[in-house]
N, C-alpha and C positions, 0 to 999 in steps of 0.2 A: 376854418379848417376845411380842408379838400373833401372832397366824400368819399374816396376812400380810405382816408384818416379818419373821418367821422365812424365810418363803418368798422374800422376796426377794436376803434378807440370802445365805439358801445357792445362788441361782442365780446372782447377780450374777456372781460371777468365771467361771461357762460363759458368761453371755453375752458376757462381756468377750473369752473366747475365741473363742467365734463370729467376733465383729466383727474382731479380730485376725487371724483364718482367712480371712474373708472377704478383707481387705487383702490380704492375703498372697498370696492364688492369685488376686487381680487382677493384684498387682504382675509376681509370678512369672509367668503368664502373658503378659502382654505383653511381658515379655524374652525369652522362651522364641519367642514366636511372631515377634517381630523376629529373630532370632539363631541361632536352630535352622530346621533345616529340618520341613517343617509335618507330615510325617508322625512327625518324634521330639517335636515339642512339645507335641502333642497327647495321647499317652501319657504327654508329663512333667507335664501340667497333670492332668491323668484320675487320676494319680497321685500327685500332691498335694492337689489336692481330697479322696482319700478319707482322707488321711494327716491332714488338717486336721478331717474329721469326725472320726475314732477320737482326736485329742487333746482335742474339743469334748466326746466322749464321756465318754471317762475323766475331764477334768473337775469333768463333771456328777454321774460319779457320785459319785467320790471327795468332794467336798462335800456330797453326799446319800447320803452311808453311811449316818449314821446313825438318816435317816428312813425309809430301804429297811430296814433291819434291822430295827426298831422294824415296821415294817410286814410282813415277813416273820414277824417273832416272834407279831405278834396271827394272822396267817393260821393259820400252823401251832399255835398254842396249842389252839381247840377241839380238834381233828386227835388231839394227843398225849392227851388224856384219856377 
């Protein structure tokens, strides 16, 4: 595979999560801010937002292990000799 196939191939499913995150703490939001009162939905949504990054996060990496690795391994290789 080309590298930018590879590239896209291993980001695809973060982005999917992004986009899904992003849905998410719209939807969740506007229920939250109809239904709650505005000073709890405001820390519910602040709170989901960040929770929505750290699963876009893990993710990304998790799919990109093993070119972080791979790229870890060259950094440190001069290093060790």
């Amino acid at each position: 595979m080309s590298a930018p196939g590879a590239f896209v191939s291993r980001n695809a499913k973060a982005v999917v999560s992004v986009i899904g995150g992003i849905i998410n703490v719209l939807a969740v939001s506007a229920a939250l801010f109809q239904f709650a009162p505005a000073e709890y939905a405001g820390v519910g949504a602040t709170l989901l937002v960040v929770m929505e990054a750290l699963r876009s996060t893990n993710v990304w990496i998790v799919k990109n292990e093993p070119a972080l690795v791979s790229a870890i391994d060259e950094i440190a290789a001069p290093q060790a000799g």
